[in-house]
PAZAPA-4460 file (N, C-alpha, C; in steps of 0.05 Angstrom, whole numbers, plus 32768, in hexadecimal, padded with zeros to 4 digits):
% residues 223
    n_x    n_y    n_z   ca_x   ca_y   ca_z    c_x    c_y    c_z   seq   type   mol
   76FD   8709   8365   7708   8709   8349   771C   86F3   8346     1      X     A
   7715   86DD   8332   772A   86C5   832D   7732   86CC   8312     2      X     A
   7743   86BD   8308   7757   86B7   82F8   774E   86A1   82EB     3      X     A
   774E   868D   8306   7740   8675   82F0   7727   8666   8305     4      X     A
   771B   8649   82FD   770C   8643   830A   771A   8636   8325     5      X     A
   7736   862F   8325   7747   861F   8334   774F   8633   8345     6      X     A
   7758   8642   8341   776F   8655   835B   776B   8669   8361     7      X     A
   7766   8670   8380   775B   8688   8388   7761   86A4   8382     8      X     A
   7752   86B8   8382   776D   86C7   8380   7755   86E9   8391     9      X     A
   7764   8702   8399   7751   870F   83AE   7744   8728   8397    10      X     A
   7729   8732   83A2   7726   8743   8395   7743   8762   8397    11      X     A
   773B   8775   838D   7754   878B   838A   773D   87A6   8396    12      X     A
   772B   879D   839C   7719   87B4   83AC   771C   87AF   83C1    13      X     A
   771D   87BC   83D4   7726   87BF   83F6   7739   87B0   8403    14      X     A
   774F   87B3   83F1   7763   8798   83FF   7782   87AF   83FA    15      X     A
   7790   8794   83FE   77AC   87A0   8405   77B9   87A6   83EC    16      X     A
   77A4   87A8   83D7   77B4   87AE   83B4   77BF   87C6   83B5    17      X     A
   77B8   87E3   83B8   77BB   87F5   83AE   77D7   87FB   83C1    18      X     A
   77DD   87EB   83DB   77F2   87F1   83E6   780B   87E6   83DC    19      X     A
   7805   87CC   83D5   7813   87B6   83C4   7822   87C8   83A8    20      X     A
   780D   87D4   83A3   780E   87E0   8382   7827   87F6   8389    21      X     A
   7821   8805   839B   782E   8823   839F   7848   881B   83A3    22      X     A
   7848   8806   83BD   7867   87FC   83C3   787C   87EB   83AC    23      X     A
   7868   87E5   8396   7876   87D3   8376   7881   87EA   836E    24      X     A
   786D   87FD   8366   7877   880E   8359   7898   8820   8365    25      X     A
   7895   882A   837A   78A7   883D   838E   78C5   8824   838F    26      X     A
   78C0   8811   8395   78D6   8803   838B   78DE   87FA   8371    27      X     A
   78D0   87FD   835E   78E4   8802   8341   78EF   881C   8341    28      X     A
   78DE   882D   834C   78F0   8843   8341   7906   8854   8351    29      X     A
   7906   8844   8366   7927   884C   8377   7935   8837   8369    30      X     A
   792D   8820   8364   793A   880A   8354   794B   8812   833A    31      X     A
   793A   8821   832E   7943   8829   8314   7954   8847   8312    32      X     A
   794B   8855   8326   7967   8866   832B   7987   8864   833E    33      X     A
   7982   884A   8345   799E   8840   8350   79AC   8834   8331    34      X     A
   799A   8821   832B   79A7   8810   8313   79BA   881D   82FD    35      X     A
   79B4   8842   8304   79C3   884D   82EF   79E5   884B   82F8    36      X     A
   79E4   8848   831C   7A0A   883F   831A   7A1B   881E   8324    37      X     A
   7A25   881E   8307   7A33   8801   8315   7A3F   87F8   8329    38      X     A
   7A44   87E4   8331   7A54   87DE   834F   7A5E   87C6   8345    39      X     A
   7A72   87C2   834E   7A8C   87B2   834F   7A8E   87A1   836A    40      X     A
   7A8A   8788   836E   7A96   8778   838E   7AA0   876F   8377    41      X     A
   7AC3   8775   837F   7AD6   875B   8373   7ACD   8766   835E    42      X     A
   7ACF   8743   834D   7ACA   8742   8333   7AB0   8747   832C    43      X     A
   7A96   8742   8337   7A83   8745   833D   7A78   876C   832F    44      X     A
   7A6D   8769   831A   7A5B   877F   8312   7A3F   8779   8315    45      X     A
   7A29   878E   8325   7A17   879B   8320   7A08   87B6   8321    46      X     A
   79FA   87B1   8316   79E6   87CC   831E   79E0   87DF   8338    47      X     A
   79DD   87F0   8343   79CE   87F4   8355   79B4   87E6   8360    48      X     A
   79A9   87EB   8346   798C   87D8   834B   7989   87C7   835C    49      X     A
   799D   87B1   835B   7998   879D   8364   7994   8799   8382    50      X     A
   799C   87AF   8393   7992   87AB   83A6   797A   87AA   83AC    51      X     A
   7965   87B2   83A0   7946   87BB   83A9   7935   87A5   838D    52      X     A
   7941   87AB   837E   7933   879B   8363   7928   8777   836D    53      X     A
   7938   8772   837E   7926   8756   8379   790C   875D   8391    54      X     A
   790F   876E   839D   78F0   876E   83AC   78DD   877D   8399    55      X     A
   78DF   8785   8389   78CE   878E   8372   78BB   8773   836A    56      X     A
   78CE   875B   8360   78C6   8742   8362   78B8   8731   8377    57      X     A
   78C3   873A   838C   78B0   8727   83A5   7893   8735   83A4    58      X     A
   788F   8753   83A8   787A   8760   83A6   786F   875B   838B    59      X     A
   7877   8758   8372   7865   8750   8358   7861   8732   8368    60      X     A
   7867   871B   8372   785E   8701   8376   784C   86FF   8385    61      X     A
   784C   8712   839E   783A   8721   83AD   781E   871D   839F    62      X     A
   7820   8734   838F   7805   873D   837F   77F8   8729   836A    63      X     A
   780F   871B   8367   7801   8707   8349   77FA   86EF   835B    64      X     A
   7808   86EA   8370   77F7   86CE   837D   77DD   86D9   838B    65      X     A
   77E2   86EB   8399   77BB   86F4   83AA   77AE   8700   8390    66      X     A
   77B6   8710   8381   77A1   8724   8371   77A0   871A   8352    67      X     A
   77AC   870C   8352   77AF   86FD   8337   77C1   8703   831E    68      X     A
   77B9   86FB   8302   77D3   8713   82EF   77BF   872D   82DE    69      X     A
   77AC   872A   82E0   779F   8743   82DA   77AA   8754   82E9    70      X     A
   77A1   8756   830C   77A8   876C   8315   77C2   8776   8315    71      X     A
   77D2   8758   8316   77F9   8764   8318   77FB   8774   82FD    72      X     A
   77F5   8768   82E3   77F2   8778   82CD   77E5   8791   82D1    73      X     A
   77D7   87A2   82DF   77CC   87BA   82E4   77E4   87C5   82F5    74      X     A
   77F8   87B9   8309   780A   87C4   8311   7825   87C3   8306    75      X     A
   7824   87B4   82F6   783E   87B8   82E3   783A   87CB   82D3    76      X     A
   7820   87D2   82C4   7827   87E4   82A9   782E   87F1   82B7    77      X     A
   7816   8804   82D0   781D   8817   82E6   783B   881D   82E9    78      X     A
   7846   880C   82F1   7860   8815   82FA   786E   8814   82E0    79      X     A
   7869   880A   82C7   7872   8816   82B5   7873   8833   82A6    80      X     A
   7855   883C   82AD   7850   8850   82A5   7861   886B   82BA    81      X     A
   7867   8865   82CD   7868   8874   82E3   788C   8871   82DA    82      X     A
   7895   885F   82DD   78C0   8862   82CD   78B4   8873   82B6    83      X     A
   78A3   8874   829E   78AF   8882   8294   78AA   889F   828D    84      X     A
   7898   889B   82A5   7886   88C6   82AD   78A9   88CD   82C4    85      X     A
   78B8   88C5   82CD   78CB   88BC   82DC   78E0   88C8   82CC    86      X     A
   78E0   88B7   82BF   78FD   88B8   829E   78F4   88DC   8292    87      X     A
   78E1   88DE   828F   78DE   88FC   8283   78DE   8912   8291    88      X     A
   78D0   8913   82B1   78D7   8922   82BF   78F3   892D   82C3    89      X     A
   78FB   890B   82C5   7923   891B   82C9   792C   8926   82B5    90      X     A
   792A   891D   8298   7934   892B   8280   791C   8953   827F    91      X     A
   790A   8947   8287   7903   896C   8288   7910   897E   829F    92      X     A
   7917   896F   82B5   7926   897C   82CC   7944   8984   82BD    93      X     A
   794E   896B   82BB   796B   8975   82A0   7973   8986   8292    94      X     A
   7958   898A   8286   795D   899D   8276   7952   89BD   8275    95      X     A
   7944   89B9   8286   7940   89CE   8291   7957   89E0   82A0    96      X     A
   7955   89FE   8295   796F   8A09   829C   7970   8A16   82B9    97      X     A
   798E   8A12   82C0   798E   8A09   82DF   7996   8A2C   82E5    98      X     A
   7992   8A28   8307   7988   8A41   8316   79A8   8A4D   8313    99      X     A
   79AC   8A69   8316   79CF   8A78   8316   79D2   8A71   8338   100      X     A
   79EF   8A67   8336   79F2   8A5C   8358   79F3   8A38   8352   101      X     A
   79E1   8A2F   833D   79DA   8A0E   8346   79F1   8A01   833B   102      X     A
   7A07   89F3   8340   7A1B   89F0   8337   7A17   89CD   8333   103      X     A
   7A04   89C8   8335   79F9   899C   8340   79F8   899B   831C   104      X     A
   79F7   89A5   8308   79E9   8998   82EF   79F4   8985   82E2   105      X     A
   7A10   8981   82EB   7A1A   896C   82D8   7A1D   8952   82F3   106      X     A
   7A13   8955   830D   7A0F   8939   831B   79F6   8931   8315   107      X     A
   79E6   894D   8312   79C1   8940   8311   79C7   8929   82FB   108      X     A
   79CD   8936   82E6   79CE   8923   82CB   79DB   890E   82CE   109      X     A
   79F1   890F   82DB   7A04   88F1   82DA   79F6   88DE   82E8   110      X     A
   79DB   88E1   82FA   79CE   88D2   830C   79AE   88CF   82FA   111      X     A
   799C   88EA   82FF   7984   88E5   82F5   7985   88F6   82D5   112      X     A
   799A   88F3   82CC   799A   8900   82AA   7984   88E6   82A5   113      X     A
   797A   88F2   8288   7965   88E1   8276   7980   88D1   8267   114      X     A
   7988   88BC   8268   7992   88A8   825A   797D   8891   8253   115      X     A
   7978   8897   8235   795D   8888   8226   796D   886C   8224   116      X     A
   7980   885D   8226   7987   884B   8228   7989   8838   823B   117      X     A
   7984   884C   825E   7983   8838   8271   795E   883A   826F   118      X     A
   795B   884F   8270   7938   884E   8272   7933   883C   825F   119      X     A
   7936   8834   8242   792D   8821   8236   7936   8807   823C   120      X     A
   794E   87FD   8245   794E   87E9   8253   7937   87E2   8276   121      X     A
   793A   87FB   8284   792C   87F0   82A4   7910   87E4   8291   122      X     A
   7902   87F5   8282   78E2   87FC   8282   78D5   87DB   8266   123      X     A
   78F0   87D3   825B   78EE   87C3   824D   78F3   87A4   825A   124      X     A
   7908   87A8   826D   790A   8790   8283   7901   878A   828E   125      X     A
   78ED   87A4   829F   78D7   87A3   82BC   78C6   879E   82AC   126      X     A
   78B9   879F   828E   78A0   8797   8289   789E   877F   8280   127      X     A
   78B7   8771   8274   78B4   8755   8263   78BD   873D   827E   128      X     A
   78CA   8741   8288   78D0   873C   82A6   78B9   8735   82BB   129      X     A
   78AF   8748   82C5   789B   874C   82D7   787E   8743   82C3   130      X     A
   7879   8741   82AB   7863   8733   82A4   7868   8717   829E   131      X     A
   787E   870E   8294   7880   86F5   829C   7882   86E4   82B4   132      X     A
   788B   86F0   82C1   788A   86E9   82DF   7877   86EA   82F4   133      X     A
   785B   86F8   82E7   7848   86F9   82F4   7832   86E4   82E2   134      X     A
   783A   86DC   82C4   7829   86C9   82BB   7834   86B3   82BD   135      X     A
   784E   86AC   82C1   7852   8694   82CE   7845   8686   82E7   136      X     A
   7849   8699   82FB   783D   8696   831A   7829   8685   8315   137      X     A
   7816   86A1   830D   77FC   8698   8304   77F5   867E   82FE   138      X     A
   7804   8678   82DE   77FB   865E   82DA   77FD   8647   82E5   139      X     A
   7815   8647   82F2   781E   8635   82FD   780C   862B   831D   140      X     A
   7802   864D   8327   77E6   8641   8337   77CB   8637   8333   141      X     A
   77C6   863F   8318   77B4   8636   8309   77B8   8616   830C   142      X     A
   77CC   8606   830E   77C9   85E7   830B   77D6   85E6   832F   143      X     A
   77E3   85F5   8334   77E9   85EF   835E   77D3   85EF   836E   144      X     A
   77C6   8607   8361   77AE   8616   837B   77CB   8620   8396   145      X     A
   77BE   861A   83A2   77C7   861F   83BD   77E9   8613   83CB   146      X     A
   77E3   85FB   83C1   7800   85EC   83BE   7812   85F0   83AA   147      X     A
   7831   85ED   83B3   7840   85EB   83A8   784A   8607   83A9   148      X     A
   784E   861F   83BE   7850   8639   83B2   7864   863B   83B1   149      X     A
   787C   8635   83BE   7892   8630   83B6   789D   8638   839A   150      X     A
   7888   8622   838E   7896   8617   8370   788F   862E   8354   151      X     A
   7872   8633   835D   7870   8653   834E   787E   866B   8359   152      X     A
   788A   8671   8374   789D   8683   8379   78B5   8686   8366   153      X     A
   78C2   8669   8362   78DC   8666   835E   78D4   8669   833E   154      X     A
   78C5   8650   8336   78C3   8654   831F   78C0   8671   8308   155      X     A
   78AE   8686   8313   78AB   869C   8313   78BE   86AC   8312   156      X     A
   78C2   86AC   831E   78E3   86B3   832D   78F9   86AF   830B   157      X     A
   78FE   8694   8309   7917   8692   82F9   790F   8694   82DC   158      X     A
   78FB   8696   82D4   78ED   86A3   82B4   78F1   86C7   82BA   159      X     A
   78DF   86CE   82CE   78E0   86E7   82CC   78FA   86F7   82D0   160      X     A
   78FE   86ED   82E8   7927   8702   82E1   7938   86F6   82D2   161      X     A
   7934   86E5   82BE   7944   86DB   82AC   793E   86F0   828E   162      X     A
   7927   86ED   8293   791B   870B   8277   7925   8720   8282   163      X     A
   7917   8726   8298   7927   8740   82A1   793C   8743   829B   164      X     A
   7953   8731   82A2   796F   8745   82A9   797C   873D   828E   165      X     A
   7975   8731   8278   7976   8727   8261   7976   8748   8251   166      X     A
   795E   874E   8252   7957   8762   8244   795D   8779   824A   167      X     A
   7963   877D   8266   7970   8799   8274   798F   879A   826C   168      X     A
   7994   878B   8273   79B3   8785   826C   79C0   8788   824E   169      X     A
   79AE   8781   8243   79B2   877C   8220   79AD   87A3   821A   170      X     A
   7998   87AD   821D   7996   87C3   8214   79A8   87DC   821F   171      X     A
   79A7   87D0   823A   79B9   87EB   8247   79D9   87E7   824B   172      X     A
   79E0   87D5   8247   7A07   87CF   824D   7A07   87C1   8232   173      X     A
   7A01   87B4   821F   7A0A   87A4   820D   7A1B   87C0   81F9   174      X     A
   7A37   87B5   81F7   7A4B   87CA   81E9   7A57   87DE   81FF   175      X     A
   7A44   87D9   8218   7A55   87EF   8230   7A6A   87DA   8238   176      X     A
   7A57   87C1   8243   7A73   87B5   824E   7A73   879E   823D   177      X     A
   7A89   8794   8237   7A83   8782   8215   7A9C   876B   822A   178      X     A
   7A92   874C   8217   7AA3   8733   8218   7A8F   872C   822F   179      X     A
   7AA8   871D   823C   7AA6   8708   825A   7A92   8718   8267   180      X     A
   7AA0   8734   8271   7A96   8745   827B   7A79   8750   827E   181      X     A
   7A6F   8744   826E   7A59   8755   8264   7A3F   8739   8268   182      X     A
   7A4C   8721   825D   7A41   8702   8263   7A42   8700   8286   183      X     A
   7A52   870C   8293   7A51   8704   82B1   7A44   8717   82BF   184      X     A
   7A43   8734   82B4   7A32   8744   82BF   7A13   8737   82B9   185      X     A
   7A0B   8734   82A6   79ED   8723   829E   79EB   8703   82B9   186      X     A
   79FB   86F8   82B6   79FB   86DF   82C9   79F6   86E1   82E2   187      X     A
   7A0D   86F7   82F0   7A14   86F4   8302   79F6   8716   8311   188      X     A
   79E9   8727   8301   79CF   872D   8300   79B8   871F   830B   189      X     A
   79C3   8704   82F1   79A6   86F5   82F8   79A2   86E2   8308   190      X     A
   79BE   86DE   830F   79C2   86CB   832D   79BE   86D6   8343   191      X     A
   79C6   86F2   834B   79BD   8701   835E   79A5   8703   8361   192      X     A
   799C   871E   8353   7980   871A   8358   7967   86FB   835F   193      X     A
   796F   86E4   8354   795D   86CA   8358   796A   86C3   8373   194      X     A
   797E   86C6   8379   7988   86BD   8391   7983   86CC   83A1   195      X     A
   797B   86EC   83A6   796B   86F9   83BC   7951   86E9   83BA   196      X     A
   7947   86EB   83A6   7930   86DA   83A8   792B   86C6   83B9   197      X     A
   793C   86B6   83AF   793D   8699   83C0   793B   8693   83DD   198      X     A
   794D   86AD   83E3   7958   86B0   8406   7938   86B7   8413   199      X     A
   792E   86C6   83FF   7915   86DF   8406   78FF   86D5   8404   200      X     A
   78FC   86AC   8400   78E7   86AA   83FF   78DE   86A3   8412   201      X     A
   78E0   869D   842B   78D3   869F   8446   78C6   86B4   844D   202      X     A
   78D4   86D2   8445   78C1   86E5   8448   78AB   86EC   842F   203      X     A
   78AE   86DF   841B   7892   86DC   8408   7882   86CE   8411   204      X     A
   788B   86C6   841B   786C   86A4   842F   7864   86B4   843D   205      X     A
   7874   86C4   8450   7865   86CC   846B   784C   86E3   8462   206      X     A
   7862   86F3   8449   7842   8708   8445   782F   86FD   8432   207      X     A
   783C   86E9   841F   7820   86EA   8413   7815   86DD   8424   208      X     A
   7810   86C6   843B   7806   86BB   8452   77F9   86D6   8456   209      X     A
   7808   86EC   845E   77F4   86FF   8478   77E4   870C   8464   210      X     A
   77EB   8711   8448   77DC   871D   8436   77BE   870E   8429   211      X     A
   77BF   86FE   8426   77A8   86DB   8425   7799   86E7   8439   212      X     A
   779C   86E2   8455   7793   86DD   846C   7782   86F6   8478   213      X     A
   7789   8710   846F   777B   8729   8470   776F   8736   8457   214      X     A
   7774   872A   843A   7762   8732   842A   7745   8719   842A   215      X     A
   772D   8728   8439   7711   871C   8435   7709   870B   8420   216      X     A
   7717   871B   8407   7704   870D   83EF   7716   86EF   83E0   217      X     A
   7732   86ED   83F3   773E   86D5   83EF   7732   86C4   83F5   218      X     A
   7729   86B3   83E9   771E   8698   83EB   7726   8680   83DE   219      X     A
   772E   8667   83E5   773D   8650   83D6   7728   8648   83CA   220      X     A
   7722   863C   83AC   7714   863A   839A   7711   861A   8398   221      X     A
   7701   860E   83A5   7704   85E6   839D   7713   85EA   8381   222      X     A
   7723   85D3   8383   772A   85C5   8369   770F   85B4   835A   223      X     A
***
């Protein structure tokens, strides 16, 4: 299955997709239940998230360079659909009335309460985010092929967590944390996350390398 006539890309039947897919998904959504508490280094604000969230990204680059953006698009809605079967569970657990003896109900909430304002920020960031970032790749191998992967990593990379943390940030803190404050939490977001990236791209070569190399139906396509 290609993308285009130029750039390879693997079929998604008997290959390493559905593992790829499960591990995208399972890391947004520890991702998105950290992100509910802030952290402070110094002056320095972020999310929880951010520890796990930019491998969300290496694994979408993963999938859009071997499997193309169709299939990453089959694992993005996925893990969209899956935050927000996620987001309702906890609001039905919530509210659901708690056992005599259970004394946890006001930590459950302060942690996995239904707050429709971070869920509409994660599920709005991870989707405009992560599809731009997987049609960038794309295109940009569409004219590389094979060369240059680097440059669709990075490139990829600084469109897509730029929407991301644009739009996460805007919906879920805009009026929480207001001024400077609120401009450096967005910055200093989107500098983090691209900068794990950056460090992390030796280990994107090595798997998508081992991932290429053991899916069969990879094949480099003449120019």
């Amino acid at each position: 299955m290609t993308d285009s006539r130029h750039a390879a890309f693997a079929s998604t039947t008997r290959s390493f997709y559905p593992l790829l897919v499960g591990l995208f998904v399972g890391l947004l959504l520890i991702s998105n239940v950290g992100a509910v508490k802030l952290i402070t280094f110094g002056p320095i604000i972020v999310d929880g998230g951010a520890f796990l969230f930019p491998l969300v990204y290496i694994v979408g680059d993963v999938l859009s360079e071997v499997y193309g953006f169709k299939a990453t698009r089959r694992a993005i809605v996925l893990g969209f659909a899956v935050s927000i079967l996620a987001a309702l569970v906890f609001w039905l657990v919530q509210i659901s009335p708690a056992a005599d003896g259970w004394e946890n109900q006001a930590a459950f909430e302060s942690i996995l309460g239904f707050v429709p304002r971070i869920v509409l920020a994660s599920v709005c960031g991870f989707l405009v985010g992560q599809l731009l970032n997987s049609y960038v790749l794309v295109k940009i191998k569409e004219r590389t092929q094979e060369k240059a992967l680097w440059l669709r990593l990075l490139g990829s990379t600084v469109v897509g967590e730029f929407a991301d943390t644009v739009v996460f940030c805007t919906i879920a803190f805009l009026g929480v944390i207001t001024g400077t404050e609120f401009l450096l939490y967005v910055v200093i977001g989107y500098f983090y996350k691209t900068l794990v990236e950056v460090i992390l791209l030796p280990v994107s070569y090595r798997v998508i390398a081992y991932v290429k190399r053991k899916e069969p139906t990879y094949e480099v396509v003449p120019a």
